[in-house]
N, C-alpha and C positions, 0 to 999 in steps of 0.2 A: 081162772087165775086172777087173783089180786096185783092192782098195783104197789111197787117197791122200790127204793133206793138202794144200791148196794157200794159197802165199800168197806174193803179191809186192809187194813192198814197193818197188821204185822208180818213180821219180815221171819218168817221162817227157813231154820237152817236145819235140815233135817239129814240123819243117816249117821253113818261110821266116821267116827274124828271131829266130828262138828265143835264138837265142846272147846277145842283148841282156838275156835274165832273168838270166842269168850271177850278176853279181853278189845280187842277189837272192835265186835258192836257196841259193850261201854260206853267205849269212848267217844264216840259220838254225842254222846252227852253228858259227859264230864265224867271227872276223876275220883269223888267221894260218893262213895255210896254205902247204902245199909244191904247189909246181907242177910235174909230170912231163911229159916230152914226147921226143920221138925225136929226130933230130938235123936237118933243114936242112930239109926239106918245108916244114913249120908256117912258117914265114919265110918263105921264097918264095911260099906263093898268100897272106900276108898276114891267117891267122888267129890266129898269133901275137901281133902288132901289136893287134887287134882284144882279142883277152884281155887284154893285159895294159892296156890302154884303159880297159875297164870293171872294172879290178880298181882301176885309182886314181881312177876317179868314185866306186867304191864303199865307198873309205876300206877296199882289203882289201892287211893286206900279205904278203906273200911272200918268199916263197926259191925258187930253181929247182934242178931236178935235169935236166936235158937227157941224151941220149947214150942213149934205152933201145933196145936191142935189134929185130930180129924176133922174134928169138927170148930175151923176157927173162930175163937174166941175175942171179943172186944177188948179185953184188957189186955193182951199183948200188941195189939195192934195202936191202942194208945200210949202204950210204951215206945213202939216204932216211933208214932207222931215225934213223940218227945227227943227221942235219939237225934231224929235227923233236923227236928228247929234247933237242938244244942249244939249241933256239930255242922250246920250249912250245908245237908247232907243232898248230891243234885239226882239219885240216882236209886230205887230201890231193886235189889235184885232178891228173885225168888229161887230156890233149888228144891224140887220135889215134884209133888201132885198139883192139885186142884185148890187143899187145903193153904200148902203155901202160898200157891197165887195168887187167890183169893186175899190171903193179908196182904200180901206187894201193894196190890189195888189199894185197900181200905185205906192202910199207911199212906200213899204215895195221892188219897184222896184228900185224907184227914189234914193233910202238914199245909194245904191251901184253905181248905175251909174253916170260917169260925165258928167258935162255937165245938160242940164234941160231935164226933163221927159219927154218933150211935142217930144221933138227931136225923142224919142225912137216909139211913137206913128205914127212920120209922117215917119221914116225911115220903118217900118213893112210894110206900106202899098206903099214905091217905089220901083219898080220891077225893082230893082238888085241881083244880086249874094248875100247872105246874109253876106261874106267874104268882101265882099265891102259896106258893113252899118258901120260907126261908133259907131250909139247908139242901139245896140243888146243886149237884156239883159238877161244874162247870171248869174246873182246870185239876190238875194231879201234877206229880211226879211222873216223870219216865217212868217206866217198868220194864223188867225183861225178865225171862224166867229160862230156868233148866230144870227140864221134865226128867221125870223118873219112873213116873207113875202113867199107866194110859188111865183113861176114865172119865173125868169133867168133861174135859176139852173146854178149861180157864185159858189155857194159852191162847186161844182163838177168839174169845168172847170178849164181849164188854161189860162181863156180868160181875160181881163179888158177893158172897153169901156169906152172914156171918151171925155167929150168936152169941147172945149174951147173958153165961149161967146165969148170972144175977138175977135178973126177970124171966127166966126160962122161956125168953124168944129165941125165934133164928129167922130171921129178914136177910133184903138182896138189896140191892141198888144195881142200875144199869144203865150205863150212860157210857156216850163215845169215845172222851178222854182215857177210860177207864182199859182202853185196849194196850194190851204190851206192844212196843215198838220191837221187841223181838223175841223168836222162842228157839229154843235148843233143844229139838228132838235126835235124843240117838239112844235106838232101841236096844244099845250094849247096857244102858244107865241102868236100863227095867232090869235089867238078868235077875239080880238076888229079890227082886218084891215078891217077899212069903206069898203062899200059896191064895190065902184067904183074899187076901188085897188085890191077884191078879182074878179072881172069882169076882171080887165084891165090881173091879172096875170093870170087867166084860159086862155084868149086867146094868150097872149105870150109866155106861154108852150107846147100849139098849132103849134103856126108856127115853133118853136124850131124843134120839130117833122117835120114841115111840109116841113120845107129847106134841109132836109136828107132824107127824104120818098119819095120826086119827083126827079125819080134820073132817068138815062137810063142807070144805072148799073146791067147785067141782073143776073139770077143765084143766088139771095140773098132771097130766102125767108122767112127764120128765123131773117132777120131784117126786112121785111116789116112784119112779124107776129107780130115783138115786139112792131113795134110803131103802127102801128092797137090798139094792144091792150092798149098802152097806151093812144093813143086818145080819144079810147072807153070808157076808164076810166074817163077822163079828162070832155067828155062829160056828162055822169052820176052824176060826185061829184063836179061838178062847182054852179051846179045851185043846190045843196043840201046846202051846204053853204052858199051860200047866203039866200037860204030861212031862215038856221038855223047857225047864227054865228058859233056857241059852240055846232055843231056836229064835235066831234073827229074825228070819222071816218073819215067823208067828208074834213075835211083840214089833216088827216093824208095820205090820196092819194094823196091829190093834190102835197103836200111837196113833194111826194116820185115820184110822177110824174114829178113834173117842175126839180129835181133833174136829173131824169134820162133822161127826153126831151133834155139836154142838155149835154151829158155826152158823154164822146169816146164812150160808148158801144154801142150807136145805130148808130154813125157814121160810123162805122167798116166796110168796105170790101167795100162801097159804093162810087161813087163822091158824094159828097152833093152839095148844088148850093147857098145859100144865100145872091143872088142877092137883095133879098126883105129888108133883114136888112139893105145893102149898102142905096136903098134906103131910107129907111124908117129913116137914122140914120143922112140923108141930112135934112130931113125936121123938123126933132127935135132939128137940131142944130140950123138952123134958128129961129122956133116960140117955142120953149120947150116945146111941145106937149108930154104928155105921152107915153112911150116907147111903151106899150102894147098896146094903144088905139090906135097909128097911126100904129101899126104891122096889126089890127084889119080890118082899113080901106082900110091900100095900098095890105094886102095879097091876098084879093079877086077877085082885079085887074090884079094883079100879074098872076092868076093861068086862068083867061080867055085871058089874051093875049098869054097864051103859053101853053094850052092847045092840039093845032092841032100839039105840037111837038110830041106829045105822048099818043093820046091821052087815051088808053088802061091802063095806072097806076092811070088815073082820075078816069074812070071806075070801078077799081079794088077799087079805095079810098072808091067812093059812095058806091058800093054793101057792102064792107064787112066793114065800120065802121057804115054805114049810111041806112044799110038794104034794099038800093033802087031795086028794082024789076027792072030786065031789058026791061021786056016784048017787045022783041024785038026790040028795039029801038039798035040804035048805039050808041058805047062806046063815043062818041063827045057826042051825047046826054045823055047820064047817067051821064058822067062827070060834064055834066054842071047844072044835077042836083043835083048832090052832091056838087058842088061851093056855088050855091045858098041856100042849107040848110046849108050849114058853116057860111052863110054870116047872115042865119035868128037866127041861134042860137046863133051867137056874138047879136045881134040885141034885141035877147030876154033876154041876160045880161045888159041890159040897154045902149050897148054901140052905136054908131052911126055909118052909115055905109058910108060914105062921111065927106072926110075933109075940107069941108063948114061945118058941120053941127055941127063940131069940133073947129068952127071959124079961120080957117086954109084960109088966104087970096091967093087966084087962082094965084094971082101974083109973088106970091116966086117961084111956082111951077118950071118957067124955069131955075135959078139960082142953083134949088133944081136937077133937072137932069144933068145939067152941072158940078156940083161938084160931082155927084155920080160917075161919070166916068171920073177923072180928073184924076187917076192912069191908065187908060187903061178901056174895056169893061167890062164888071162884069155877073158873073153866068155861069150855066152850063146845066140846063137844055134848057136853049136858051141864046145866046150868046145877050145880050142887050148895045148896043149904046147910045146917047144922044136920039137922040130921042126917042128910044123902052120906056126909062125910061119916058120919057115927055108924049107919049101915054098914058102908064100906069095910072103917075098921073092923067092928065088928063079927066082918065076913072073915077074916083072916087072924084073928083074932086067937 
């Protein structure tokens, strides 16, 4: 096990009625704030209506920014900037998935920093000294978010991902200010998220786990027992949910799942490697391909090309989340049964298992490996070049 620091700093309200502290944790940071949200969902199951309810019993006032993305985009987010330097705004608040919170962040990064946000996003991922970046971002906006969606687990992190049509990038930044001071989990919010969405985020809660679990960090057992277990779970109450929108239960795991899949605490003591998002984040910037669905497709690929580095923690994956029977066979071959039921079980959520199938044209594909690795190689459970990534695509292809 590796040495670590830990420490998380958001204040989670999780479960049935929570939504109703709302205005409450606010206030603790003042009374203006920008209001972020996607476009038509939040209005239809009537969580909208509910926010902004307790945003005028609470004497809070607002401004909105509606329209974000799946896949958030830089030009609303420098819209946010703008709202809240014209308006003294002290407060960004998110309602949805991962996609909103993700803006929260960028906004609530952008309205301290000089300079334009996009700058801050391409500086993180140039491999200099961090003393020699200009746009490092060191202070933000509060943030707080209301979940709707399981999946990222943004509400837990200090991550933000964001792309910018324009140059057909999609970059992250990640830094500590960058954590919500609070999140509002209540797994009544999920009930109406279409079928696809609650598909696309079971298996992006998945790889989450799964960029931290294929590690050749040895000595860690009490983290591979956790995310075991959370997969296990993950597994079990994906496809409960879907059968039945409006079982609690099954979207109150997931939340508490996709929360924790992405959280420091199961990264702790490990390398993690998530070469797979690098990739996966190439190809959504080009055709806007759902996060989760192309995590779905290229993960599979992913874990067969670099399987022979290790292949004993494949092994370990299939036996003990996947109950596979060794009967003698070799951990290469267990391994590669346990890929393949990962691959049938996304598949039995309705999703596709090739990005053709996804109407993902073969032809970006080389554009898509050369930008993946335009800062240097990426990953760490196998160190992957232009081509490894080109292979890859091309496996699933």
């Amino acid at each position: 096990m590796d040495n670590f620091v830990y420490q998380r700093p958001v204040r989670t309200l999780f479960g049935r009625g929570q939504l109703n502290n709302l205005a409450v944790e606010i206030k603790r940071y003042g009374t203006r704030i920008l209001l972020t949200y996607g476009r038509h969902h939040i209005q239809h199951n009537g969580t909208y209506g509910r926010v902004v309810t307790l945003l005028k019993a609470g004497g809070i006032e607002w401004y909105e920014l509606p329209g974000v993305h799946s896949n958030p985009r830089v030009d609303l987010v420098r819209q946010g900037i703008a709202l809240c330097r014209e308006h003294d705004l002290q407060f960004v608040l998110s309602i949805g998935g991962g996609s909103a919170c993700d803006t929260a962040k960028a906004i609530a990064a952008g309205v301290k920093l000089p300079g334009d946000i996009w700058q801050a996003y391409i500086d993180f991922h140039t491999r200099i000294p961090e003393d020699e970046k200009k746009y490092v971002v060191r202070e933000a906006l509060p943030t707080g978010v209301v979940m709707t969606k399981a999946g990222t687990g943004s509400d837990f992190d200090m991550t933000s991902v964001l792309s910018n049509w324009e140059t057909r990038e999609k970059l992250m930044i990640i830094y500590p200010v960058l954590f919500p001071r609070f999140a509002i989990c209540d797994p009544e919010l999920s009930f109406s998220l279409p079928a696809d969405q609650t598909a696309y985020g079971t298996a992006d809660m998945m790889t989450h786990v799964f960029e931290q679990y294929f590690s050749h960090t040895a000595d860690a057992p009490a983290q591979d027992r956790i995310k075991e277990g959370l997969l296990k779970t993950i597994i079990e109450t994906g496809p409960r949910a879907l059968a039945n929108p409006q079982d609690y239960a099954a979207r109150a795991n997931l939340l508490y799942c996709a929360s924790w899949a992405c959280s420091q605490l199961v990264q702790l003591g490990v390398v993690n490697d998530w070469s797979s998002h690098l990739i996966e984040h190439e190809v959504t910037a080009i055709t806007d391909l759902n996060h989760g669905l192309g995590m779905a497709i290229i993960y599979p690929g992913w874990m067969r090309y670099v399987i022979t580095e290790s292949p004993t923690k494949f092994a370990q994956y299939a036996e003990r989340v996947w109950g596979i029977a060794r009967q003698g066979r070799s951990d290469l071959e267990v391994g590669l049964e346990g890929i393949e039921r990962t691959r049938q079980f996304w598949s039995a959520l309705g999703i596709p298992s090739t990005l053709s199938a996804a109407h993902v044209d073969a032809a970006i594909l080389p554009t898509a490996a050369r930008q993946a690795v335009r800062f240097g190689p990426i990953g760490s459970y196998r160190t992957l070049e232009e081509r490894d990534v080109l292979n890859i695509l091309q496996a699933v292809a």
